[in-house]
N, CA, C and O atoms as CSV, one atom per row, in Angstrom:
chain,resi,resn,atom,element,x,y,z
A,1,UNK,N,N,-11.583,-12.375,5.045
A,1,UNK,CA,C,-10.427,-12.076,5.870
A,1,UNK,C,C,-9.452,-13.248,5.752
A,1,UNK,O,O,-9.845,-14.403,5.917
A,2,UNK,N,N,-8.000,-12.909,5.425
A,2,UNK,CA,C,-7.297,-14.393,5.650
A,2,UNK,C,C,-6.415,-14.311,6.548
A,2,UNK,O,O,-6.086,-13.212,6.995
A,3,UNK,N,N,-5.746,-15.716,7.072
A,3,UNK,CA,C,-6.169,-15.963,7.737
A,3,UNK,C,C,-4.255,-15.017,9.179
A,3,UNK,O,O,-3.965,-15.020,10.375
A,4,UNK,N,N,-3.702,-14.499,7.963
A,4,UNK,CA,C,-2.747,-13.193,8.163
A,4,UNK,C,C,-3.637,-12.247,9.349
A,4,UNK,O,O,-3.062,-12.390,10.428
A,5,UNK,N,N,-4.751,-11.408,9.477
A,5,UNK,CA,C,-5.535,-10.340,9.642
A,5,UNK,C,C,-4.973,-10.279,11.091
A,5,UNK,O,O,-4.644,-11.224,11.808
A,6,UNK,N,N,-4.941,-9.030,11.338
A,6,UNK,CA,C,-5.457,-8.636,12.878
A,6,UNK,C,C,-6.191,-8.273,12.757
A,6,UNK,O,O,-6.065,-7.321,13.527
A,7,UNK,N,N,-7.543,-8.123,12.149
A,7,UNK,CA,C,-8.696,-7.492,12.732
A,7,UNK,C,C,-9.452,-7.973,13.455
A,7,UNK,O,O,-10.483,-8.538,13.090
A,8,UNK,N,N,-8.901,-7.773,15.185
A,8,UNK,CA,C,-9.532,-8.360,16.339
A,8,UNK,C,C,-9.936,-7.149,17.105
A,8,UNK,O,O,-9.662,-6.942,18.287
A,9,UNK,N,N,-10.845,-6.105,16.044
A,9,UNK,CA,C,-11.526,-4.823,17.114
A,9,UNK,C,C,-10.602,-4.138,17.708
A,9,UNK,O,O,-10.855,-3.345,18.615
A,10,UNK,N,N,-9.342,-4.390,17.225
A,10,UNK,CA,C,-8.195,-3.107,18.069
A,10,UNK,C,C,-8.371,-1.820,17.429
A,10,UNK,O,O,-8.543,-1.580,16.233
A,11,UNK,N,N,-8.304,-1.057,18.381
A,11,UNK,CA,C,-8.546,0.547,17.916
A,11,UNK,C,C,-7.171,0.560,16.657
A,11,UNK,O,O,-7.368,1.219,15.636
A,12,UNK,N,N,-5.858,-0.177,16.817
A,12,UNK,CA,C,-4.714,0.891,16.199
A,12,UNK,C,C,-4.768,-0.592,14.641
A,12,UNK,O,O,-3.794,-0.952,13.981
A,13,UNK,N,N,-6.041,-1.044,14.524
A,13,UNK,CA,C,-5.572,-1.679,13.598
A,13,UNK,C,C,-7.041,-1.337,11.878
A,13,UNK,O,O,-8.163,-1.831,11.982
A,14,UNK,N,N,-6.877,-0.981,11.330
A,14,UNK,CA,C,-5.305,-0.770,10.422
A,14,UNK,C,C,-4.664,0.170,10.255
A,14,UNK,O,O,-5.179,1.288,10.221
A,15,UNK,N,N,-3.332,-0.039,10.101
A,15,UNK,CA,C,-2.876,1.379,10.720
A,15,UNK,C,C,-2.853,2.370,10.002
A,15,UNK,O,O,-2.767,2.255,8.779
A,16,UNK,N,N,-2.934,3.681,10.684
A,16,UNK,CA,C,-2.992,5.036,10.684
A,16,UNK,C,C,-2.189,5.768,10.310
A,16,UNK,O,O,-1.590,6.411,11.171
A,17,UNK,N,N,-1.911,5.935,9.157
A,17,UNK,CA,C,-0.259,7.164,8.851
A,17,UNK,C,C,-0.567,8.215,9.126
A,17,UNK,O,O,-1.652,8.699,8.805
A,18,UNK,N,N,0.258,8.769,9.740
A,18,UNK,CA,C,0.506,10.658,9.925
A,18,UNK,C,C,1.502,10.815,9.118
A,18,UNK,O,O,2.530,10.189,9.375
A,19,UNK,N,N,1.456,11.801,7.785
A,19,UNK,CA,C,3.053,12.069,7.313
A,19,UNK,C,C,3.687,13.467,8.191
A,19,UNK,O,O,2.910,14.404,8.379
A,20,UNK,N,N,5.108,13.559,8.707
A,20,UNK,CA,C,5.220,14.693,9.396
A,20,UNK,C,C,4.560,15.829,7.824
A,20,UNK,O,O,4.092,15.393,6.772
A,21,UNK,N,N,4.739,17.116,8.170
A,21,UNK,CA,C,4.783,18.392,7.888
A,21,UNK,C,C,5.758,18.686,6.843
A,21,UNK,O,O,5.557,18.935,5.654
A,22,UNK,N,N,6.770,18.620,7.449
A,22,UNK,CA,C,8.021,18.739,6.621
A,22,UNK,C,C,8.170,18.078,5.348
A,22,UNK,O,O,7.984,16.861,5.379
A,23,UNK,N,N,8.540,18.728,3.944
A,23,UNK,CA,C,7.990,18.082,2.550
A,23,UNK,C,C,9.227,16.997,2.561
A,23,UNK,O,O,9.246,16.135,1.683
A,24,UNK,N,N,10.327,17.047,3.627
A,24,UNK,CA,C,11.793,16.202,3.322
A,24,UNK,C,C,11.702,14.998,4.841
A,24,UNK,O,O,12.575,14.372,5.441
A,25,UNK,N,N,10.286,15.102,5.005
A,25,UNK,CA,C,10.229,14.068,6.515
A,25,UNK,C,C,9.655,13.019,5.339
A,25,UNK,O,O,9.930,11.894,5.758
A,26,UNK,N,N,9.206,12.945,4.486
A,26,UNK,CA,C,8.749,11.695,3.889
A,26,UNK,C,C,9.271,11.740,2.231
A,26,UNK,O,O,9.130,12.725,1.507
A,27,UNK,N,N,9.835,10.581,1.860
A,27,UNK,CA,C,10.225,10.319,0.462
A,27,UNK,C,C,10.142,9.053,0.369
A,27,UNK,O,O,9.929,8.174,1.204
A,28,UNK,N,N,10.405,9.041,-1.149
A,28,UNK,CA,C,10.396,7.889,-1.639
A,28,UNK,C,C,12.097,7.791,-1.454
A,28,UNK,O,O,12.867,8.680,-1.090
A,29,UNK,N,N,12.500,5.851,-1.986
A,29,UNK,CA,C,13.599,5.870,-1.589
A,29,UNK,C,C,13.466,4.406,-2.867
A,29,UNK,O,O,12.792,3.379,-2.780
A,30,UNK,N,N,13.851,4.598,-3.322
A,30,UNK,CA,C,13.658,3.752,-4.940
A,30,UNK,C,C,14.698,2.255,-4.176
A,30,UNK,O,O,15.766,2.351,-3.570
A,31,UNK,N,N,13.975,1.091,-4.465
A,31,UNK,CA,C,14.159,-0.249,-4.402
A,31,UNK,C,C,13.996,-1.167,-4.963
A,31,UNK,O,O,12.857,-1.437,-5.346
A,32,UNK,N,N,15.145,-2.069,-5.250
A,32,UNK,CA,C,14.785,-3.075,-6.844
A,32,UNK,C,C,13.714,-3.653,-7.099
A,32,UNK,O,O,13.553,-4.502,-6.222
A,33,UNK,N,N,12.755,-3.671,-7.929
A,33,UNK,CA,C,11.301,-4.355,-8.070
A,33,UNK,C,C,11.679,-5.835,-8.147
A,33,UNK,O,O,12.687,-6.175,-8.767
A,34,UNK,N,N,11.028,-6.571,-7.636
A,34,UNK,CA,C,11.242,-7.703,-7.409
A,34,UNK,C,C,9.267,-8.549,-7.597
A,34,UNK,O,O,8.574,-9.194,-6.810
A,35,UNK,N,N,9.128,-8.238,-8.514
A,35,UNK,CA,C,7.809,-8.983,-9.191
A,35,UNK,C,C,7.475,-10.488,-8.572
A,35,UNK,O,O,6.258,-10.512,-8.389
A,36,UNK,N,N,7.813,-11.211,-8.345
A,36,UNK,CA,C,7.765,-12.287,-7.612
A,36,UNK,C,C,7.536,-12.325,-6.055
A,36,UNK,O,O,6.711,-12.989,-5.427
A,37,UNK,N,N,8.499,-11.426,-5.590
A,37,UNK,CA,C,8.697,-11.095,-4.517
A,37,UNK,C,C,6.813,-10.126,-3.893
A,37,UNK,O,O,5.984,-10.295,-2.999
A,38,UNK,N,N,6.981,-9.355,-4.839
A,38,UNK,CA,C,5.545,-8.574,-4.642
A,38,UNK,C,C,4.387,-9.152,-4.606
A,38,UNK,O,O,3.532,-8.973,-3.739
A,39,UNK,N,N,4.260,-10.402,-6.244
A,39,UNK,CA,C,3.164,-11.426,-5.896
A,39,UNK,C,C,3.113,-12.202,-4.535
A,39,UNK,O,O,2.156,-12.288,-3.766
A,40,UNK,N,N,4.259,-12.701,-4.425
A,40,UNK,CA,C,3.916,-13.465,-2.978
A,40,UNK,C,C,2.963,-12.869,-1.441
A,40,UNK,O,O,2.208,-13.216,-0.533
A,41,UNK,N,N,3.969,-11.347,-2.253
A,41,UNK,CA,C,3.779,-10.439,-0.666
A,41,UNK,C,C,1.496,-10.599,-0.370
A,41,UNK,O,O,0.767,-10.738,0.612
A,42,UNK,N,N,1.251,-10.442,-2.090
A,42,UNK,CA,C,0.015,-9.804,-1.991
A,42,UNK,C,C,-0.924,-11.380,-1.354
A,42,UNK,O,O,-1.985,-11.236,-0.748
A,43,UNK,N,N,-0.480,-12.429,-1.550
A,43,UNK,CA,C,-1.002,-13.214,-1.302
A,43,UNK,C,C,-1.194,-13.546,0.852
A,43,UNK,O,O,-1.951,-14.186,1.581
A,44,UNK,N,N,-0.284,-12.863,0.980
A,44,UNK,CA,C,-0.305,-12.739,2.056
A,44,UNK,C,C,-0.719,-11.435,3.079
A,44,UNK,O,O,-0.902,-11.523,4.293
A,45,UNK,N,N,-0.803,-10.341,2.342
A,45,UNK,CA,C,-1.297,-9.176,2.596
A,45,UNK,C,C,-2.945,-9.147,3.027
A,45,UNK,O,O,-3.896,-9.826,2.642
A,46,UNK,N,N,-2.866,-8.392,3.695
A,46,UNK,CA,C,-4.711,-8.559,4.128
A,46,UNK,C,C,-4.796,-6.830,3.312
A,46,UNK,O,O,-4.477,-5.754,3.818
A,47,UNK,N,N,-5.291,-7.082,2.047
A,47,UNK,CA,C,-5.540,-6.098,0.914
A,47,UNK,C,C,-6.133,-4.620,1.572
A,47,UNK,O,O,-5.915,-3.415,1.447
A,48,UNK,N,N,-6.880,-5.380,2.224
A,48,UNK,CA,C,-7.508,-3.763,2.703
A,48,UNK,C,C,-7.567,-3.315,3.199
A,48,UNK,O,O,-8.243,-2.328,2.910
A,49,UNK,N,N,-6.965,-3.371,4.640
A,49,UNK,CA,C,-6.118,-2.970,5.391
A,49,UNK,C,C,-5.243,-2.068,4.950
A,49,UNK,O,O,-5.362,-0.873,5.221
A,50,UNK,N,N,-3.783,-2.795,3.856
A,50,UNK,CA,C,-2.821,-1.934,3.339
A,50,UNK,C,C,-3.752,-0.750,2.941
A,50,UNK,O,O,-3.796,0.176,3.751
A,51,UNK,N,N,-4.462,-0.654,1.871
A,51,UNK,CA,C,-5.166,0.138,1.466
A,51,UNK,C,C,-5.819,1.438,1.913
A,51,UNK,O,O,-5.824,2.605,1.521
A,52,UNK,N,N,-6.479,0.598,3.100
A,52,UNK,CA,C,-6.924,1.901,4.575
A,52,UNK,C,C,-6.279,2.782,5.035
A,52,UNK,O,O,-6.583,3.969,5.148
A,53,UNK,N,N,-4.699,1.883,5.535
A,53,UNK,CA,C,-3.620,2.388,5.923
A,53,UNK,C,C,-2.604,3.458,5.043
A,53,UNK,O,O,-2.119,4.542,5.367
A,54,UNK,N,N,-2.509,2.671,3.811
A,54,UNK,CA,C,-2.359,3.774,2.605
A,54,UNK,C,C,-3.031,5.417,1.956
A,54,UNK,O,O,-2.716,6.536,1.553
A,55,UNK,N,N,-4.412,4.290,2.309
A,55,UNK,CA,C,-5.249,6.205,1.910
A,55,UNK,C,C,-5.348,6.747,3.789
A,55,UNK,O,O,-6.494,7.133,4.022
A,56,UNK,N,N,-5.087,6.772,4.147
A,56,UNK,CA,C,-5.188,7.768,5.581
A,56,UNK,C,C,-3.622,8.407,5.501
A,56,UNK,O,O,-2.947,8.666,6.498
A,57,UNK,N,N,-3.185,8.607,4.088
A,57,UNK,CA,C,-2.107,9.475,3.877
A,57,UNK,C,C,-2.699,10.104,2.860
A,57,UNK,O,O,-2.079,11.134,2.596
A,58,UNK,N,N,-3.656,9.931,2.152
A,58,UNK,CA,C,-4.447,10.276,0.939
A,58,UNK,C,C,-5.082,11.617,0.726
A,58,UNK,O,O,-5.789,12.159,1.575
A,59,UNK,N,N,-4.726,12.254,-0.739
A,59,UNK,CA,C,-5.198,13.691,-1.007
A,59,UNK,C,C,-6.600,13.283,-1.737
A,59,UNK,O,O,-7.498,14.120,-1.825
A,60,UNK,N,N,-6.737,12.096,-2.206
A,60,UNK,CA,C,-8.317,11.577,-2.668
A,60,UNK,C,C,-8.472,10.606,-1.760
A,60,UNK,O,O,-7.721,9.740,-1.312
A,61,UNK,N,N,-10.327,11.113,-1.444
A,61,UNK,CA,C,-11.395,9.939,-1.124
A,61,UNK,C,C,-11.243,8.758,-1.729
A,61,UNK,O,O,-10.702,7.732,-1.315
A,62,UNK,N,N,-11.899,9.049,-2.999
A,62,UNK,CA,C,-12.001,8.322,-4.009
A,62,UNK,C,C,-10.874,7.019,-4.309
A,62,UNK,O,O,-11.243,5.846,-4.362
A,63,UNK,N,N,-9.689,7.384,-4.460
A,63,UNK,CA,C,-8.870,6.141,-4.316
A,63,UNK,C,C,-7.297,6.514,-3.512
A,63,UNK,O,O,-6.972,7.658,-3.192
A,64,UNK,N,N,-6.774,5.756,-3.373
A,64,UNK,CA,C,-5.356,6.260,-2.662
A,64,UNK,C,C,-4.053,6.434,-3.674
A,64,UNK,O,O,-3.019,5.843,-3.986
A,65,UNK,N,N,-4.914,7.834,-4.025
A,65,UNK,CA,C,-3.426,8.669,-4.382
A,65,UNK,C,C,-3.083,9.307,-2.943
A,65,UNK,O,O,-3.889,10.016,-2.340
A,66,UNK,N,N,-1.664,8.947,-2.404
A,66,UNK,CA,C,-0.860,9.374,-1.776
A,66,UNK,C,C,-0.264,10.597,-2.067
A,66,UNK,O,O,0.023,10.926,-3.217
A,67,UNK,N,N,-0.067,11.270,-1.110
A,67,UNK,CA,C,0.928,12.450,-1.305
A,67,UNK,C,C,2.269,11.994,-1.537
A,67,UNK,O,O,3.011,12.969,-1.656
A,68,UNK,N,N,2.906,10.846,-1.655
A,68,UNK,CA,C,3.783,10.599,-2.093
A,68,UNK,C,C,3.757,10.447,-3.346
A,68,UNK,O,O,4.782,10.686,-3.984
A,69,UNK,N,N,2.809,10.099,-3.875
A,69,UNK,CA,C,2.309,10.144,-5.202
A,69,UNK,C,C,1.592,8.815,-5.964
A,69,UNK,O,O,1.223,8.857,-7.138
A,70,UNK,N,N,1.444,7.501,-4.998
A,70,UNK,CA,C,1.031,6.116,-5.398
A,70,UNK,C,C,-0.489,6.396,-5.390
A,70,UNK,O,O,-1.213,6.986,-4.588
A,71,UNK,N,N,-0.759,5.662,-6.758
A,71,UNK,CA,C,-2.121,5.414,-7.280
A,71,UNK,C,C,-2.674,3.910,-7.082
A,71,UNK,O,O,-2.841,3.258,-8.113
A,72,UNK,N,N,-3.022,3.207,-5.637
A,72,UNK,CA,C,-3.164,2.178,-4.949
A,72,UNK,C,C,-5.014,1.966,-5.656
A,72,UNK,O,O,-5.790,2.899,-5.447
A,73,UNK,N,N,-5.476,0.832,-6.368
A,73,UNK,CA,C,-6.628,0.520,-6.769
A,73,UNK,C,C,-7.006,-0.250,-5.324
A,73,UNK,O,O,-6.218,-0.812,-4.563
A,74,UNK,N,N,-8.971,-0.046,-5.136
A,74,UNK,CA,C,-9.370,-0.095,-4.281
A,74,UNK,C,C,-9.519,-1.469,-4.051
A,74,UNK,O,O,-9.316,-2.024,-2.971
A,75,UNK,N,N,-9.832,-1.935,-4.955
A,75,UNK,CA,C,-9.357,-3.529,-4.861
A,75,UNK,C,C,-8.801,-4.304,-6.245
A,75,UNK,O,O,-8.968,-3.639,-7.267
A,76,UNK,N,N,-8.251,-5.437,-6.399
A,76,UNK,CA,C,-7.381,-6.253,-7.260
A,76,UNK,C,C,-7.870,-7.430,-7.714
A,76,UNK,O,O,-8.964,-7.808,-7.295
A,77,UNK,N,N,-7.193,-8.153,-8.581
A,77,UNK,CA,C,-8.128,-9.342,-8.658
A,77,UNK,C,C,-6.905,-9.926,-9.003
A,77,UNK,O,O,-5.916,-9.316,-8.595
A,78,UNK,N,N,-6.618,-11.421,-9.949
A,78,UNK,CA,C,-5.162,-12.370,-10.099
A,78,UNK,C,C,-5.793,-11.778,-11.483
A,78,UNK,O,O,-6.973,-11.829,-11.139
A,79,UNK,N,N,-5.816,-11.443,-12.325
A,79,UNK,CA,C,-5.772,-10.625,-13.582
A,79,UNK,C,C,-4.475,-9.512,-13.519
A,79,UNK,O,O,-3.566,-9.525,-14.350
A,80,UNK,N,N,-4.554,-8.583,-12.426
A,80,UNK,CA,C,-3.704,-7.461,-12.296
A,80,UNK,C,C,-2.421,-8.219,-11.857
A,80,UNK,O,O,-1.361,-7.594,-11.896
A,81,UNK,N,N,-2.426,-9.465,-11.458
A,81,UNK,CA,C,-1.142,-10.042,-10.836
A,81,UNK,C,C,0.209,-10.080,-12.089
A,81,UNK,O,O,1.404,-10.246,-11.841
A,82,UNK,N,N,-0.559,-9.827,-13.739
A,82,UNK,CA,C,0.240,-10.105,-14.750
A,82,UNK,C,C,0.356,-8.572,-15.152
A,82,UNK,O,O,0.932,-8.217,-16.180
A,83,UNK,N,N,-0.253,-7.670,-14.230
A,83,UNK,CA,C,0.341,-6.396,-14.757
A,83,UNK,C,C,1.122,-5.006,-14.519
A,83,UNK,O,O,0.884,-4.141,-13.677
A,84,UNK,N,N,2.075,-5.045,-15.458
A,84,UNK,CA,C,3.584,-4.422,-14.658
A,84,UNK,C,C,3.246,-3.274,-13.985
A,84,UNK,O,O,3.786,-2.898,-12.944
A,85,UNK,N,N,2.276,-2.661,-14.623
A,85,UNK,CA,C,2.120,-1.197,-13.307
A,85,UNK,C,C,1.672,-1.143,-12.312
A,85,UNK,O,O,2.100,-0.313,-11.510
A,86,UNK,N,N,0.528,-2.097,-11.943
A,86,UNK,CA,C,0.356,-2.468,-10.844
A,86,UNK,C,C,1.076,-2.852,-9.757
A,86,UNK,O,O,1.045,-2.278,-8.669
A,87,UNK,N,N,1.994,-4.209,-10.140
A,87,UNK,CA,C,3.053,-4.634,-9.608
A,87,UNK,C,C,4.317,-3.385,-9.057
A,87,UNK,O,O,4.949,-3.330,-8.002
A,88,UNK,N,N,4.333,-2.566,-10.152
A,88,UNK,CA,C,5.037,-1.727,-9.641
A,88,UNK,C,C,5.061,-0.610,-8.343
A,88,UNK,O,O,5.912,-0.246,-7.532
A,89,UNK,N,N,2.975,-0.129,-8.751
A,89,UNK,CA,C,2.535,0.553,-8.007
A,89,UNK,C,C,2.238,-0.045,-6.324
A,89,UNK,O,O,1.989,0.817,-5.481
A,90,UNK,N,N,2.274,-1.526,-5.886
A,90,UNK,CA,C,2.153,-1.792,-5.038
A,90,UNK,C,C,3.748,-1.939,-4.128
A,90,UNK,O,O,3.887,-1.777,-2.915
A,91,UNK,N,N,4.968,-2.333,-5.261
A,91,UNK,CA,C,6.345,-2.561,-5.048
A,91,UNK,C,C,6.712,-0.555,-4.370
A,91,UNK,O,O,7.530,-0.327,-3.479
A,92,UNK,N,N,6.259,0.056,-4.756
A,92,UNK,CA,C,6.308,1.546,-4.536
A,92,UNK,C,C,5.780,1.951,-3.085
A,92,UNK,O,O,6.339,2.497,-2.133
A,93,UNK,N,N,4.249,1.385,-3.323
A,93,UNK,CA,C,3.512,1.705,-2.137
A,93,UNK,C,C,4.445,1.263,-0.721
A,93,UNK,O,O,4.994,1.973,0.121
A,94,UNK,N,N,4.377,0.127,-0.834
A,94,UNK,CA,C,4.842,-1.251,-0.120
A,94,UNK,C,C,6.824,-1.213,0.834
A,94,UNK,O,O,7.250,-1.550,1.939
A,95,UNK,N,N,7.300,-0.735,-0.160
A,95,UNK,CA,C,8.697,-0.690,-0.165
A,95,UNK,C,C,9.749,0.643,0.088
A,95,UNK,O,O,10.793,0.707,0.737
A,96,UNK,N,N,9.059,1.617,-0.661
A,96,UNK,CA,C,10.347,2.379,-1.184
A,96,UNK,C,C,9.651,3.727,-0.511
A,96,UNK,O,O,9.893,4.751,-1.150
A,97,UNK,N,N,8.848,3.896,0.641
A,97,UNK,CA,C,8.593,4.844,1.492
A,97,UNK,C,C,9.311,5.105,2.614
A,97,UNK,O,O,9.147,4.345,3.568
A,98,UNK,N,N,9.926,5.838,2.693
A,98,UNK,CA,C,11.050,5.911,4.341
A,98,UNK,C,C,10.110,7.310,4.941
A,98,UNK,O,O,10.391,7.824,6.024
């Protein structure tokens, strides 16, 4: 856990997405990738959490493909930190959901 976390046994943590119903209540909303910007973010991100919070919008168990359509890996390592789809896929997850 670092040292970012709320996980202090609160029921609403990590959080819980509901997407409304409506196929035009949730989109993507495209935002400049900023690769640097994303590494930093992850260093500070409590990974699995996002992740939790990500797949409880999820059409797979298995990993968090979103109904928005992000393919979020269950966990990462500083290997993936040099790789653009990743980076992208978290800049997606992360950012460009309204």
């Amino acid at each position: 856990m670092n040292k970012y976390s709320n996980a202090k046994s609160c029921n609403g943590y990590p959080l819980k997405i509901t997407l409304a119903e409506a196929p035009e209540a949730s989109k993507v909303i495209p935002q400049e990738l900023q690769p640097e910007f994303i590494k930093k973010m992850l260093q500070r991100l409590d990974y699995d959490a996002f992740y939790t919070s990500a797949a409880s919008v999820s059409s797979s168990s298995s990993e968090a493909e979103l109904q928005l359509g992000f393919d979020l890996p269950r966990r990462y390592d500083d290997s993936d930190l040099e790789n653009e789809r990743f980076i992208q896929t978290i800049h997606d997850a992360m950012l460009n959901v309204r």
